[in-house]
C-alpha positions, -999 to 999 in steps of 0.1 A, spaced: -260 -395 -311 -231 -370 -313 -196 -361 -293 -184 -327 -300 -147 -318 -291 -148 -306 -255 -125 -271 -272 -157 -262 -295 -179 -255 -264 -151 -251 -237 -176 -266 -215 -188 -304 -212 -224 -312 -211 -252 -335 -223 -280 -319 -242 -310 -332 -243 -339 -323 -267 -378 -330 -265 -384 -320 -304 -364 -342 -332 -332 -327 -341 -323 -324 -379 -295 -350 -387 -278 -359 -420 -288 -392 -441 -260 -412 -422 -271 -398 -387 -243 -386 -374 -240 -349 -376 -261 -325 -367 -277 -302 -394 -266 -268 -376 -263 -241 -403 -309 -253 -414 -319 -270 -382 -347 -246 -367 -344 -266 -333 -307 -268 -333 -301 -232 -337 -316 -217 -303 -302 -250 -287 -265 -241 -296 -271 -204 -290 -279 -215 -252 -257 -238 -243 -234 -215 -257 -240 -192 -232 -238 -216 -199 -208 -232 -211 -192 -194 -208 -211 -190 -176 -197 -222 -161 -164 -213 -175 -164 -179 -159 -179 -195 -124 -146 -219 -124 -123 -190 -118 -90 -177 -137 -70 -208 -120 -94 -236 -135 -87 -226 -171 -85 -257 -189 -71 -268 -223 -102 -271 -235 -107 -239 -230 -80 -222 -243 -83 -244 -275 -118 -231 -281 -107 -196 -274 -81 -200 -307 -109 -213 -327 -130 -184 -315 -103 -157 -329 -96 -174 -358 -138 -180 -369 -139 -137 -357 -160 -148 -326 -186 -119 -321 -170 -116 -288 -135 -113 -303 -123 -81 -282 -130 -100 -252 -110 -130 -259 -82 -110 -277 -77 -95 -241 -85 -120 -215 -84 -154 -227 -49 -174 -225 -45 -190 -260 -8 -181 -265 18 -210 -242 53 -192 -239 85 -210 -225 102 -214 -198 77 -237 -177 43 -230 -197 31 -199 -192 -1 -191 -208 -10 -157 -221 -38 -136 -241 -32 -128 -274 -29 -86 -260 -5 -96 -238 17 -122 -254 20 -90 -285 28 -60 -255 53 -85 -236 70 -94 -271 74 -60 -281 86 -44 -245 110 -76 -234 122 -88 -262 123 -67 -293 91 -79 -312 110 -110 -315 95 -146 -319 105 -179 -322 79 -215 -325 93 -244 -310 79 -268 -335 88 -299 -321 83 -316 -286 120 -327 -285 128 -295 -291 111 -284 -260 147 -284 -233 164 -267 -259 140 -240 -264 139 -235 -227 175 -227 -227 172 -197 -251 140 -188 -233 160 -186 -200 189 -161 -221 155 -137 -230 170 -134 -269 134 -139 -280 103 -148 -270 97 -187 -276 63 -202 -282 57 -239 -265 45 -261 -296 13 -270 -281 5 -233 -293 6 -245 -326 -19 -276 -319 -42 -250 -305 -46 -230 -334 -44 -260 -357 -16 -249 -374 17 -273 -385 43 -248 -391 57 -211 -379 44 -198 -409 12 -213 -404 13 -195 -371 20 -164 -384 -6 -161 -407 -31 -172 -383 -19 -146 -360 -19 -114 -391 -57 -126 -398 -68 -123 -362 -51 -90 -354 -68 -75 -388 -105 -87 -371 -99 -77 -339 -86 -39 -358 -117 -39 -372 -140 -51 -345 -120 -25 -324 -128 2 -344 -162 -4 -348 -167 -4 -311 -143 29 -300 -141 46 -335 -119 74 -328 -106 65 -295 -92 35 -312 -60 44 -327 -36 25 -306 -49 -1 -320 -31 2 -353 6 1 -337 2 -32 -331 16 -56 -351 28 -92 -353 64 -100 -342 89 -106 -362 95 -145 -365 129 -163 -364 137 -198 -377 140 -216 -352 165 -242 -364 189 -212 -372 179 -199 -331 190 -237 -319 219 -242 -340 235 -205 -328 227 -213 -297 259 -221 -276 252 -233 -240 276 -224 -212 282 -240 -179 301 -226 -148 310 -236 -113 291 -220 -85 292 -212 -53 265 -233 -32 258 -206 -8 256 -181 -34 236 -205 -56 209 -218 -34 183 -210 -9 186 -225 30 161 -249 25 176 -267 -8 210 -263 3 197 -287 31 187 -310 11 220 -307 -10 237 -315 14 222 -345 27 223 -356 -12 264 -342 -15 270 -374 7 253 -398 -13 274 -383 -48 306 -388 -34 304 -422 -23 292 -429 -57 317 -411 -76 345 -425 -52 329 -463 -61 
């Protein structure tokens, strides 16, 4: 009767009711903010979808979950403080490394300056991995923007100013005056991108291969070295 997004529950599941569920004149949406039966029936399967979550263990965190872990900030989850710190909703280059929001704002202020950049494009992807690998600033893989449904960097950043003022809040109501750390943290300061890329000036150099690689892949270099020669000699 109804498929909702695998990120809105961060769990997968068929629910099945013995009372009639409330549904819209078209049936096919659930009446959730007036359905009496609905209500308790989200409110449960809720909570096993962040049992089963938590049973799968920090290494089985999906995409799912991490995208329902941005909508939870941004909607001011009543469980906000606990994703803010544990949940991995930020996706940082090189490789894709996956962070909590706590973390991804200590790292960028400790490594790199409080300095950001969004990688806003897939192509853009090798590139940004290059600057990443320099440590100028911190870049942000674009499937962190998809996450948090935004289009742009300055979608992002705004996203990002709206959570940290919740989680402030929701902070402060939890730790009152042990809480005041809490307001020295601040969103990172956001290059251009474009500008980032075009400054950028990659630089190459010839290495030594027993300085450059370990035993095991020099092995296999040299089995490969072969191979290039008589190539490049053809």
């Amino acid at each position: 009767m109804r498929h909702d997004a695998p990120q809105q529950w961060g769990a997968g599941g068929i629910i099945v009711s013995k009372k009639a569920i409330a549904l819209n004149v078209s049936r096919t949406e659930i009446l959730r903010k007036t359905c009496e039966i609905w209500k308790p029936i989200a409110k449960q399967f809720g909570s096993m979808a962040r049992e089963i979550s938590a049973r799968l263990g920090e290494h089985r965190k999906t995409e799912a979950r991490r995208e329902k872990a941005a909508h939870d900030l941004l909607a001011g989850d009543v469980d906000i403080l606990d994703t803010y710190r544990n949940e991995e909703v930020i996706t940082l280059l090189p490789g894709k490394r996956h962070l909590s929001l706590s973390r991804f704002f200590d790292l960028t202020e400790r490594m790199h300056g409080g300095q950001v950049s969004v990688v806003e494009s897939a192509f853009d992807v090798p590139k940004g991995e290059a600057i990443a690998r320099e440590k100028i600033a911190q870049i942000v893989h674009p499937c962190t923007l998809a996450r948090f449904g935004c289009h742009s960097t300055d979608d992002f950043r705004e996203s990002i100013d709206r959570i940290l003022q919740a989680v402030r809040t929701a902070w402060k109501a939890a730790y009152g005056n042990r809480s005041q750390w809490i307001d020295r943290v601040k969103v990172p300061d956001f290059i251009d991108f474009k500008t980032l890329r075009e400054a950028f000036i990659e630089r190459s150099a010839i290495v030594s291969e027993k300085k450059a690689l370990d035993a095991e892949t020099r092995r296999m270099w040299v089995a490969m070295r072969w191979c290039i020669e008589q190539y490049a000699a053809l």
